[in-house]
Legacy VTK file of the C-alpha trace (Angstrom):
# vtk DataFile Version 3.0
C-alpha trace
ASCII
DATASET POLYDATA
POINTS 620 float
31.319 -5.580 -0.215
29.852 -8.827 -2.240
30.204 -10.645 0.649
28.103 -8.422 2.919
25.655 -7.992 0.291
25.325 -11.936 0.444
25.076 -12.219 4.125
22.126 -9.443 3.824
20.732 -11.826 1.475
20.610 -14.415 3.958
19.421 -13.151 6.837
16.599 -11.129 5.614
13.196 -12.544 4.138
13.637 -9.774 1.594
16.734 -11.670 0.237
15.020 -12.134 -3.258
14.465 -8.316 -3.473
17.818 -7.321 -2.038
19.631 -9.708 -4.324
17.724 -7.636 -7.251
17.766 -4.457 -6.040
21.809 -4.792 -5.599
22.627 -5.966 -8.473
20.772 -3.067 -9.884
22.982 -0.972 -7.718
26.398 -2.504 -8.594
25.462 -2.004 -12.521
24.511 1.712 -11.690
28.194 2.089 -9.011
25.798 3.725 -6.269
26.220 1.729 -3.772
28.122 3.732 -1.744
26.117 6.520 -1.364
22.754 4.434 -1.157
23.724 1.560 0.959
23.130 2.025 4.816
19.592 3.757 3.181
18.876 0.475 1.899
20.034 -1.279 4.968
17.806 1.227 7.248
14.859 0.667 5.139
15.352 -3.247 5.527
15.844 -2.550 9.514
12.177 -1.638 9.189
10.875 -4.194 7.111
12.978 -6.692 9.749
11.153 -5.151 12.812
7.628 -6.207 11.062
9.091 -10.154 10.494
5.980 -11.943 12.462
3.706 -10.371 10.070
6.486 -10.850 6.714
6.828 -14.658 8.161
2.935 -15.636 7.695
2.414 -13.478 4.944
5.449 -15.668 3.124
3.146 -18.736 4.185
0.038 -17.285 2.456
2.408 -16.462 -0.368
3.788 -19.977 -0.329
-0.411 -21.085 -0.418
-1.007 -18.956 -3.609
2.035 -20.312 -5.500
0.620 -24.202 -4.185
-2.366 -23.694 -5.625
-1.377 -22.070 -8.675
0.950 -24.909 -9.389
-1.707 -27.666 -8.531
-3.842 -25.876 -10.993
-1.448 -26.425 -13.458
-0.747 -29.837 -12.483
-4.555 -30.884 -12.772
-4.596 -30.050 -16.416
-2.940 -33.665 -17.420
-5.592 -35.690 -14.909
-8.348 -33.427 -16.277
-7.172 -34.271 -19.907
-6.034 -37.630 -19.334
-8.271 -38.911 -17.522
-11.676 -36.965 -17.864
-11.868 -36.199 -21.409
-10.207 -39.468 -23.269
-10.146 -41.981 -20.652
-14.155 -41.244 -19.823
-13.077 -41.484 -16.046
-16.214 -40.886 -13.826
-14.739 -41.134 -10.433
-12.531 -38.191 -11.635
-14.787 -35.985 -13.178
-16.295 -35.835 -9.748
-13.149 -35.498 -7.521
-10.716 -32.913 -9.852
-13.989 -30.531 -9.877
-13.918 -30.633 -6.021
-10.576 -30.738 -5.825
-10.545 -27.298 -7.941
-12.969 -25.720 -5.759
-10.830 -26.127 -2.979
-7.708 -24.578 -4.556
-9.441 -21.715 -5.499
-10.661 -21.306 -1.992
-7.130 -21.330 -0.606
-5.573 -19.428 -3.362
-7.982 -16.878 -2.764
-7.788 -17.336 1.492
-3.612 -16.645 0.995
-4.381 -13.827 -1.503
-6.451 -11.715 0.688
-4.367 -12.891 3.922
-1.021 -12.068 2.151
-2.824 -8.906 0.555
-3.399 -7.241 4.110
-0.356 -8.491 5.906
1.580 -6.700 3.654
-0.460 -3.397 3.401
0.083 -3.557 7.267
3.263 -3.612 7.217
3.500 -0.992 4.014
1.567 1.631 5.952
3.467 0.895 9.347
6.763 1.083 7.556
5.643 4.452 5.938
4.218 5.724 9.177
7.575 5.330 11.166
9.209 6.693 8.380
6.749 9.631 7.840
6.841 10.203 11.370
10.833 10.268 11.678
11.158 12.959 9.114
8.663 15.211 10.374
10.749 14.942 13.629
13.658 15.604 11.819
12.608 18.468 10.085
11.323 19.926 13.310
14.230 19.355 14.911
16.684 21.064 12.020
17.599 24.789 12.643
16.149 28.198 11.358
18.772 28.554 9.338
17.060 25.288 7.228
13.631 26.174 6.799
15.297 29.918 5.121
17.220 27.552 2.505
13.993 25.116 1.886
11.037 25.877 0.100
8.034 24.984 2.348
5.994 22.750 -0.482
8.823 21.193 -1.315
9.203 19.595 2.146
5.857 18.652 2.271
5.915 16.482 -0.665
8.936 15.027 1.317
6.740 14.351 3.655
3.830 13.138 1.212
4.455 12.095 -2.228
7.678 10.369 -2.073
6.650 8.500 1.051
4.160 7.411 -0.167
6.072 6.450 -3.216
8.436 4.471 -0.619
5.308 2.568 0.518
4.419 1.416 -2.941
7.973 -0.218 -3.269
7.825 -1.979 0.118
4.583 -3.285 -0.076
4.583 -4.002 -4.209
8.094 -4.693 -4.621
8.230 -6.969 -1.502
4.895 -9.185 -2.353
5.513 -9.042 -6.093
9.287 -10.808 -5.460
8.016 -13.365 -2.417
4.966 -14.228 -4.360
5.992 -14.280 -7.644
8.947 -16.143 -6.245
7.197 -18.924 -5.001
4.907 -19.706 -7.820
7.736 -19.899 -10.381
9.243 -22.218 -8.071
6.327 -24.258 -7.579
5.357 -23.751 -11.254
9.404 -25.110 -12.191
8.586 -27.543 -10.475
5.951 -28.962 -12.410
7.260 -28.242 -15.642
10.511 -30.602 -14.679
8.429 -33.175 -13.269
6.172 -33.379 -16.600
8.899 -33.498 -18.958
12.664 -32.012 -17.943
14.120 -32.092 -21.429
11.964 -29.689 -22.616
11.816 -27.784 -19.546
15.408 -27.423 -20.189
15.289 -25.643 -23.099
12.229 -23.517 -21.930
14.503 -22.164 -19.544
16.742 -20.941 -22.222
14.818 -17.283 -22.650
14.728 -16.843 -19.379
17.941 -15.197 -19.188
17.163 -13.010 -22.088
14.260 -11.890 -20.866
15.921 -9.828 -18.136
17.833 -7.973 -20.166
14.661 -5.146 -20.387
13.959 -5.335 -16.533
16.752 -3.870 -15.828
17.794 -1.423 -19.004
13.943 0.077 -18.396
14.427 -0.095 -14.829
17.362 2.388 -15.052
15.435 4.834 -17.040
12.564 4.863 -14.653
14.570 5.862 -11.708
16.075 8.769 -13.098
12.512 9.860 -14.686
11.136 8.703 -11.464
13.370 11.385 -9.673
12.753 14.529 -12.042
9.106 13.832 -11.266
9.300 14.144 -7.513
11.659 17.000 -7.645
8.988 18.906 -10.239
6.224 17.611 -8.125
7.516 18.996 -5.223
8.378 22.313 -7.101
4.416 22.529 -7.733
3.098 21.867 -4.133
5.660 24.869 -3.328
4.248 27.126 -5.850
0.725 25.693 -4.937
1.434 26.992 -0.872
2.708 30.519 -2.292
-0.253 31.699 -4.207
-2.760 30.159 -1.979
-1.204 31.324 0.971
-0.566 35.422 -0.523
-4.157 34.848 -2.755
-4.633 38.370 -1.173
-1.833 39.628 -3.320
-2.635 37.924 -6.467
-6.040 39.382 -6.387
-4.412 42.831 -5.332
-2.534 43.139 -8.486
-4.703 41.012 -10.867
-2.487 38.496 -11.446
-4.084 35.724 -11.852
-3.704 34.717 -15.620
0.090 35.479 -14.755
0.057 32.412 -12.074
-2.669 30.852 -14.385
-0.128 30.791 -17.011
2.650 29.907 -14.588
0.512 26.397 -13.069
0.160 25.491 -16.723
3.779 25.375 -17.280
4.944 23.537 -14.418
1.518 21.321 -14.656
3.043 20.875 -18.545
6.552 20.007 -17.767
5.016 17.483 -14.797
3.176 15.718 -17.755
6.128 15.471 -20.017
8.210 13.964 -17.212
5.351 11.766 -16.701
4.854 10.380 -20.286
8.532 9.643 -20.642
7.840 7.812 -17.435
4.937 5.703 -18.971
6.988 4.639 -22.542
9.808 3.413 -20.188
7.787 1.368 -17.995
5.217 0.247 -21.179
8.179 -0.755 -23.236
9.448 -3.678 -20.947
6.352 -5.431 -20.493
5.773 -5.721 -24.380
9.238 -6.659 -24.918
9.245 -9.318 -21.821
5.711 -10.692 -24.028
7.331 -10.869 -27.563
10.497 -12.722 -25.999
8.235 -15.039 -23.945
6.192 -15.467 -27.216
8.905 -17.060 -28.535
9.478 -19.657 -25.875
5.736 -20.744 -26.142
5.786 -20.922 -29.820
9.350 -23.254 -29.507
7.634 -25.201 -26.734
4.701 -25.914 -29.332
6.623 -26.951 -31.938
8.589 -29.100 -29.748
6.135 -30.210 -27.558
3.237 -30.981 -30.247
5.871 -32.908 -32.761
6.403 -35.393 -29.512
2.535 -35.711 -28.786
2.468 -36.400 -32.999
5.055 -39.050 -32.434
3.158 -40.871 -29.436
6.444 -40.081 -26.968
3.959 -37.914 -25.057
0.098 -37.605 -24.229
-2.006 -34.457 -24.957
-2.480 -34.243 -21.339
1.310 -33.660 -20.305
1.876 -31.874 -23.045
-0.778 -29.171 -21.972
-0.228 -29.383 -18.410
3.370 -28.661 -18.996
2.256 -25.507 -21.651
-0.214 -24.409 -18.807
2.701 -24.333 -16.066
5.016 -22.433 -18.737
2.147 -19.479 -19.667
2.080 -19.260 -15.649
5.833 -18.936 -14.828
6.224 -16.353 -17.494
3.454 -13.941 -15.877
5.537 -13.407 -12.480
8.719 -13.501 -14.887
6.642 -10.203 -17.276
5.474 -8.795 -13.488
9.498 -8.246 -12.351
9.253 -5.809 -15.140
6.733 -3.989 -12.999
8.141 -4.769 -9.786
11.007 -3.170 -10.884
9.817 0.055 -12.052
8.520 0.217 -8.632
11.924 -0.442 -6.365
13.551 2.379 -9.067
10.841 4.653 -8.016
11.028 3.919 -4.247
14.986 4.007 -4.702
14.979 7.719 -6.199
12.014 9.026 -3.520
14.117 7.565 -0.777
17.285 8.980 -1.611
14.884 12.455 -1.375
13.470 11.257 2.161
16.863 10.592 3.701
18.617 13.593 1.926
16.537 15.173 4.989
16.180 12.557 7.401
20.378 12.135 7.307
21.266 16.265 7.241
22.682 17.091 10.558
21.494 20.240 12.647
23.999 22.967 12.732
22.855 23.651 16.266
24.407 20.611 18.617
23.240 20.106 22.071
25.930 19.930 24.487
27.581 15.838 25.887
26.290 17.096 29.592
24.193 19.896 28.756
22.895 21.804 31.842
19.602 23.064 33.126
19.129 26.412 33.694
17.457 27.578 37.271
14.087 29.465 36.854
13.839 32.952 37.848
15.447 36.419 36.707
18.728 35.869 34.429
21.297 37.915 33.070
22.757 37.908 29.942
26.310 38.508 28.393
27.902 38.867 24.869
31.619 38.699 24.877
33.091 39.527 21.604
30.245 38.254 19.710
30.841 37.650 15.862
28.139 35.957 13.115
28.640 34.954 10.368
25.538 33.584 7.822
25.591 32.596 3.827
29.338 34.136 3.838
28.656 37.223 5.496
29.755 38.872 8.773
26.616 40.030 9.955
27.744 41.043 13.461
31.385 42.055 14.717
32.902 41.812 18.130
29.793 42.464 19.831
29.976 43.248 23.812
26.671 43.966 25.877
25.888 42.897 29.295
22.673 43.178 29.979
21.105 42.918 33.700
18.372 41.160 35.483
15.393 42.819 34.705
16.658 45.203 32.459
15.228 46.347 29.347
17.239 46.634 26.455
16.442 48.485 23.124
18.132 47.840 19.919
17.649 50.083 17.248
19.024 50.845 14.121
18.183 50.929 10.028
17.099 47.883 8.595
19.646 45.338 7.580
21.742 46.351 10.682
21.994 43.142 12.634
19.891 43.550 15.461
16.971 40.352 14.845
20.398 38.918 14.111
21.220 39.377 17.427
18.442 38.357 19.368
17.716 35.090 17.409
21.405 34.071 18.878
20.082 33.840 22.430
17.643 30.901 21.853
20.039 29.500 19.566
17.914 30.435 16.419
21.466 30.618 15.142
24.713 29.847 16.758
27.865 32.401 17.341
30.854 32.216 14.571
32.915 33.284 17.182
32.882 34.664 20.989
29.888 33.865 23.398
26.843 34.713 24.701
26.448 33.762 28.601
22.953 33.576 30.692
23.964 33.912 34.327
27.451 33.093 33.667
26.851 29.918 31.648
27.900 29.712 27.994
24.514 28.850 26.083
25.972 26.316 24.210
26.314 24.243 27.250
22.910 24.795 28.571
20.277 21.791 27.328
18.241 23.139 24.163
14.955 22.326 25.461
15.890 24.245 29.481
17.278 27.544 27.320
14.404 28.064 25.162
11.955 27.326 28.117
12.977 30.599 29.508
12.428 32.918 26.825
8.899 34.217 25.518
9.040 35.896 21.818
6.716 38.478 19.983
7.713 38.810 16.586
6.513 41.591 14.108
4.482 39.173 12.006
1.942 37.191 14.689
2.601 34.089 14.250
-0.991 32.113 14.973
-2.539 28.307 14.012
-5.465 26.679 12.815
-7.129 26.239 16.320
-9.058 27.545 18.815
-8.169 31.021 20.597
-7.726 29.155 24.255
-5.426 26.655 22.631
-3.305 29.306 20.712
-3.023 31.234 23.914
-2.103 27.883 25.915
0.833 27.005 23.406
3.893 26.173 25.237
1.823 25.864 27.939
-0.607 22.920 27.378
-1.086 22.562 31.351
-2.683 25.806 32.155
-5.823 26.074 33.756
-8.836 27.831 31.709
-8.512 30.862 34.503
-4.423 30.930 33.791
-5.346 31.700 29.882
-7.980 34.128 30.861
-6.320 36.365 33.223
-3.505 36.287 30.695
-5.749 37.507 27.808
-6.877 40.272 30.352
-3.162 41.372 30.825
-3.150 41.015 26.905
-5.884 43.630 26.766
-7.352 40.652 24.359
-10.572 39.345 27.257
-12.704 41.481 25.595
-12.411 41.215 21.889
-12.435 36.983 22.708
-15.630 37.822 24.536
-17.137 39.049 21.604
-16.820 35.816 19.707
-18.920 33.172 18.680
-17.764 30.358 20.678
-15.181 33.101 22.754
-12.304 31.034 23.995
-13.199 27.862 21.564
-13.326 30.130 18.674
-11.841 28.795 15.983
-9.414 31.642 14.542
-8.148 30.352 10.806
-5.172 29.733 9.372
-2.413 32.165 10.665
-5.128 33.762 12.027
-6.468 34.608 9.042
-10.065 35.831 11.368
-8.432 38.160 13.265
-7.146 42.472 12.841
-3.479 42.456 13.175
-3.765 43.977 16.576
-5.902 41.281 17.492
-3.576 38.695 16.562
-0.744 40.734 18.208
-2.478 40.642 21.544
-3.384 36.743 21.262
0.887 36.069 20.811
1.171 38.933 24.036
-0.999 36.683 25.813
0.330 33.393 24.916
4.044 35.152 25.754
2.455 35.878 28.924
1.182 32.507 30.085
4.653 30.889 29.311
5.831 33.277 31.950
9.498 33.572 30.734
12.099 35.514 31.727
13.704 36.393 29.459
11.899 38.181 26.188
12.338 39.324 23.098
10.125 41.786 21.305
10.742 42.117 17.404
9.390 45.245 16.444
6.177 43.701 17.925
3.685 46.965 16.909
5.724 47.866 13.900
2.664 46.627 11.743
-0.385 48.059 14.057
-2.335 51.464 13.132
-1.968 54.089 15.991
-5.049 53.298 18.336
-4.022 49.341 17.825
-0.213 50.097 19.128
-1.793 52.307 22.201
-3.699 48.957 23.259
-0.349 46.078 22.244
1.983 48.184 24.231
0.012 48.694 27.179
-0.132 44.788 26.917
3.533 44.656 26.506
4.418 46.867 29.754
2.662 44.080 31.249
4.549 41.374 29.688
7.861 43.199 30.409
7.689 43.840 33.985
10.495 42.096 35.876
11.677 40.463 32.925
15.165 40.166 31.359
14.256 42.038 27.730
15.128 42.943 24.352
13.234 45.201 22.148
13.476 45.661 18.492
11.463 49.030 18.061
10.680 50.758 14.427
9.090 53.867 15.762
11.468 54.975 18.090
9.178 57.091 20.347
7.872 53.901 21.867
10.852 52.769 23.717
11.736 55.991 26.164
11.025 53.119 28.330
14.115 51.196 28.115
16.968 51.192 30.545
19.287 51.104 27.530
19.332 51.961 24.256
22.235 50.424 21.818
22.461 51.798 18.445
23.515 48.876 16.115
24.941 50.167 12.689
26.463 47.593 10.125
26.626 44.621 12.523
28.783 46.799 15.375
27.198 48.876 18.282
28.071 52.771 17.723
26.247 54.417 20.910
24.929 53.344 23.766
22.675 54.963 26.438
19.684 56.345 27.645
17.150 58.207 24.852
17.647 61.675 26.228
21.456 61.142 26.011
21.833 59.537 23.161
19.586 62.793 21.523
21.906 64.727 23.079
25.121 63.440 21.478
23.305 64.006 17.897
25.086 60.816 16.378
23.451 57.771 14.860
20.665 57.742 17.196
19.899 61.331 16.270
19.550 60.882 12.654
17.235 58.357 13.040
15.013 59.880 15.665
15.436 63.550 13.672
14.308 61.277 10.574
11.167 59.307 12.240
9.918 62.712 13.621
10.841 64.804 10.227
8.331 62.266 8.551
5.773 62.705 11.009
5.514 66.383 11.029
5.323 66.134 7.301
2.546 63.764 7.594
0.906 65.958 10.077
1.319 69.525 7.959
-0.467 67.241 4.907
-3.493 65.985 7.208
-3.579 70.053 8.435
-3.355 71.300 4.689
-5.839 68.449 3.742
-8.356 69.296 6.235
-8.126 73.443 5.267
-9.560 71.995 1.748
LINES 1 621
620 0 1 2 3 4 5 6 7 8 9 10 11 12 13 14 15 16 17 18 19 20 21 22 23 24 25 26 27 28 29 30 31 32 33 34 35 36 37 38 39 40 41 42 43 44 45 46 47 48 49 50 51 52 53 54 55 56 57 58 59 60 61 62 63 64 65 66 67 68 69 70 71 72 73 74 75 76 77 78 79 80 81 82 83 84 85 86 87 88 89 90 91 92 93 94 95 96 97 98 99 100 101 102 103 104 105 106 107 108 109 110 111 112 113 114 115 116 117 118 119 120 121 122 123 124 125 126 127 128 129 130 131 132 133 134 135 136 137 138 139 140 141 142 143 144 145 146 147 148 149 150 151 152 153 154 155 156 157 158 159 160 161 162 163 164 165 166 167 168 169 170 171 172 173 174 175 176 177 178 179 180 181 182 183 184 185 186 187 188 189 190 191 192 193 194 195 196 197 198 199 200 201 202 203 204 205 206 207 208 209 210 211 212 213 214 215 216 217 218 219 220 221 222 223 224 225 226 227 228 229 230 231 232 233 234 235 236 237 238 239 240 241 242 243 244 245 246 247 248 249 250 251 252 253 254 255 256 257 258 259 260 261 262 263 264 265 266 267 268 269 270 271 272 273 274 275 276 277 278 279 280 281 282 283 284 285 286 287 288 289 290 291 292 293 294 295 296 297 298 299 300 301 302 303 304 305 306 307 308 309 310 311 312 313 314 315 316 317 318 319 320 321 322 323 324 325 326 327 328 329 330 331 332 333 334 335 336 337 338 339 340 341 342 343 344 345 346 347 348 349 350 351 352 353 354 355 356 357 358 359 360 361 362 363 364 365 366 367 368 369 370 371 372 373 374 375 376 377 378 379 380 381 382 383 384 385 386 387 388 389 390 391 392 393 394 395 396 397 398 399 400 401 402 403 404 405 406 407 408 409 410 411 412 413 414 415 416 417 418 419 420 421 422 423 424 425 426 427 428 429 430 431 432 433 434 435 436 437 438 439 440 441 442 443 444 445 446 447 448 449 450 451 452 453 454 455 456 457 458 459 460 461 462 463 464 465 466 467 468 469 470 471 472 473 474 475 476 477 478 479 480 481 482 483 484 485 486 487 488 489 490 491 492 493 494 495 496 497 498 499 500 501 502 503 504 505 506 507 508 509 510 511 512 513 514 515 516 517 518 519 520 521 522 523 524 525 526 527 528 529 530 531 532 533 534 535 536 537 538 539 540 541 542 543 544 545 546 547 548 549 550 551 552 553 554 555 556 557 558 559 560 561 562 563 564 565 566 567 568 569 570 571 572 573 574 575 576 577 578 579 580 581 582 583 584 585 586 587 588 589 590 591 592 593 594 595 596 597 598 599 600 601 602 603 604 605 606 607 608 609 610 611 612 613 614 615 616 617 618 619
């Protein structure tokens, strides 16, 4: 293990950091759960080595020039101010001028090079777990809170970024110029260099007993940072609701706790990275009050001149400035360490939902499907047992049921929302686990009870899935939708803009838009979860006219609430506690007065009672 953590060394130009950031590592025994992380975040830096390479040589320019302007100090003393040397006094100013130029050349060079490659870095990474996430199952996002993957996404990659681009430039540069600098101080006088070199050691000690406490701060404040963008995305999002009920001192009060603990976390955060930099002072303190005494009684006693004696002070105050910054620069890799570990928790979780080694394509047109002693299992719990359906082409299948029974259950297990716990389920023949992800879910078309709508403009909600379709595609599919002339009657029409989840629109609207946007993908197979369940009475007339359009010819499975709207179906199943009791048409499965008959007795119980109030409320 020491020996591969050497060869990293040297064959990265990030040896200087990795040789820190290890030893770190070792001292803390987490190196095996953090060390292909730290190798894939070097991969990175490695692919951006051009840029690394000449921002090394404008690091290598600042710590020149920092050194030469501690090496002028003897000529300037020397030679200016007690030899009264005018050729000098003309050449060290010009000489100055153009160290300061360069210094300042490198430091803007070196300054962008590595932003550059900061910002790239965080981009690709940034970018890789938003594809992750995307690609992860349903069965994740249930488990996740939605703000806290955000500030995944936001705040501790961006956290990353500062530890690249600091922690990277802070040990190059500061590298150089106390190599430059050591050199100096050993060429002006290398007794006393010796025995400046003596606190060195001891001035390490805080870097790294700080550095341990900021990580594990460092890592409570992500975690309650990203606990506050989640509660920040539920009360914004259901503001409706908070307003509803008055509560808003109640998630007043709520912010200002979490907002409270944040700060706390933060402070302790502050004294731990404070504290070293004081300490690192006091102990370098020391050395430059030895190297005075030591130094000055040698000028006293003619073994040295004033002007070696303060160029070699000068070149000592400078090395210990990138020796104080390590402090900083590592607070920084212990903060990029713990918001990593976050970012790949995600980036490394594997999908429950595997494509196939030579997964097939599915043909287009009309499919069948099959369920051959289905069982699912989820959090523990059999949800659905030994479940057997087949289910023709073109067929339309109702499931329906109390709540809780199983049925979305079931129908998320055709596109693979979920997978089986045991049995199969069998388009055309095919298992669907063998059948490529991407070709599966191509032929299906969902309505869901809640309409599911973005940000964007009505064509472009309508065209989702479907980003090639012509502008008379979308319309004739919002005309099927029974949704052309509501569009019609906005602003902009197709280009209006509709709000977040469709925030603009009634819900029958917004049911209509998903109808249409099901209908332009032109699946067919489709699922309808109790897709009017929500809508008032003259809304559901309208969405399921719309949906005998979408259903014709297609392979489908309908999730109903009020019962009366699916005499329709070829075949009704009755799914009670995950199995399927009765099966048949409606008038048969009234007949039999079983499970079907309770509920439909229930559903139309309710209404007549609702109808005798409206009658008695009208009499008054």
């Amino acid at each position: 293990m020491g020996y591969q953590l050497a060869r990293l060394r040297r064959t990265t130009t990030l040896g200087t950091l990795a040789h820190f950031v290890s030893n770190l590592i070792m001292r803390k025994k987490i190196l095996p759960t953090i060390k292909d992380r730290h190798k894939r975040l070097l991969a990175l830096v490695k692919e951006h080595r051009f840029k690394l390479f000449l921002a090394m040589l404008c690091m290598m320019v600042i710590a020149a020039a920092t050194s030469a302007t501690a090496f002028l100090v003897k000529p300037a003393l020397d030679d200016i101010f007690f030899n009264k040397d005018s050729r000098m006094l003309v050449l060290i100013p010009i000489v100055v001028i153009l160290i300061y130029f360069l210094r300042g050349l490198g430091m803007y060079s070196q300054d962008y090079l590595m932003n550059y490659v900061g910002e790239s870095i965080i981009r690709q990474l940034r970018d890789s777990l938003y594809d992750h996430i995307q690609d992860l199952p349903i069965s994740f996002f249930h488990k996740e809170k939605t703000g806290v993957l955000m500030s995944r996404i936001t705040n501790d990659v961006n956290v990353i970024k500062t530890m690249v681009s600091t922690a990277v430039t802070g040990s190059l540069k500061d590298g150089f110029t106390m190599v430059g600098l050591t050199i100096v101080i050993f060429y002006r006088d290398w007794k006393m260099a010796l025995l400046a070199f003596i606190v060195l050691p001891i001035a390490f000690i805080p870097v790294v007993e700080f550095g341990r406490r900021v990580r594990r701060i460092s890592t409570g404040c992500q975690e309650s940072m990203a606990n506050m963008n989640s509660f920040l995305h539920e009360t914004f999002s259901g503001n409706k609701i908070v307003k509803a009920f008055g509560m808003e001192s109640y998630e007043k009060k709520r912010f200002h706790e979490k907002s409270f603990n944040l700060f706390k976390l933060e402070m302790k955060s502050v004294i731990a990275r404070s504290l070293s930099s004081p300490i690192m002072e006091f102990l370098g303190g020391l050395g430059i009050a030895f190297i005075i005494w030591y130094g000055g009684s040698k000028v006293i006693s003619g073994a040295s001149t004033p002007g070696t004696f303060f160029s070699f002070m000068a070149a000592v105050i400078m090395l210990y400035d990138p020796v104080k910054k390590l402090s900083g620069l590592n607070n920084a890799v212990q903060q990029g360490l713990a918001a990593s570990d976050r970012v790949f928790d995600i980036i490394e979780k594997e999908s429950e939902i595997k494509e196939h080694a030579n997964p097939v394509k599915l043909r287009t047109g009309p499919h069948s499907v099959s369920f051959r002693n289905v069982f699912f299992k989820y959090n523990d719990v059999m949800i659905l047992k030994d479940i057997n359906q087949e289910v023709k082409k073109g067929e339309i299948l109702a499931l329906a049921g109390m709540s809780g029974g199983g049925k979305t259950s079931l129908v998320n297990l055709i596109p693979r929302f979920y997978d089986v716990s045991k049995g199969a389920i069998l388009i055309d023949g095919i298992d669907i686990r063998k059948i490529a992800i991407s070709s599966l879910r191509k032929e299906i078309a969902i309505v869901t009870q809640e309409p599911i709508l973005f940000n964007d403009t009505v064509r472009n909600n309508i065209a989702y899935g479907n980003k090639d379709a012509s502008y008379e595609d979308i319309e004739n599919s919002a005309r099927a939708a029974y949704a052309y002339d509501f569009i019609q009657g906005f602003p902009n029409k197709f280009e209006t803009t509709i709000g977040e989840l469709g925030s603009r629109l009634s819900g029958g609207e917004k049911q209509r838009i998903c109808i249409a946007r099901a209908l332009l993908k032109d699946a067919p197979i489709l699922i309808l979860d109790e897709a009017t369940s929500s809508l008032d009475t003259e809304s559901e007339m309208l969405v399921q006219k719309a949906l005998e359009n979408l259903m014709r010819g297609r392979t489908t499975f309908v999730i109903a609430h009020r019962l009366s709207t699916i005499d329709y179906a070829d075949r009704i199943i009755v799914v009670v506690d995950g199995h399927i009791v009765e099966e048949g048409k409606q008038e048969e499965l009234i007949a039999r007065q079983g499970e079907y008959y309770k509920l439909y007795s229930m559903q139309f119980s309710n209404n007549m009672d609702k109808g005798n109030y409206l009658a008695t409320d009208l009499h008054r």
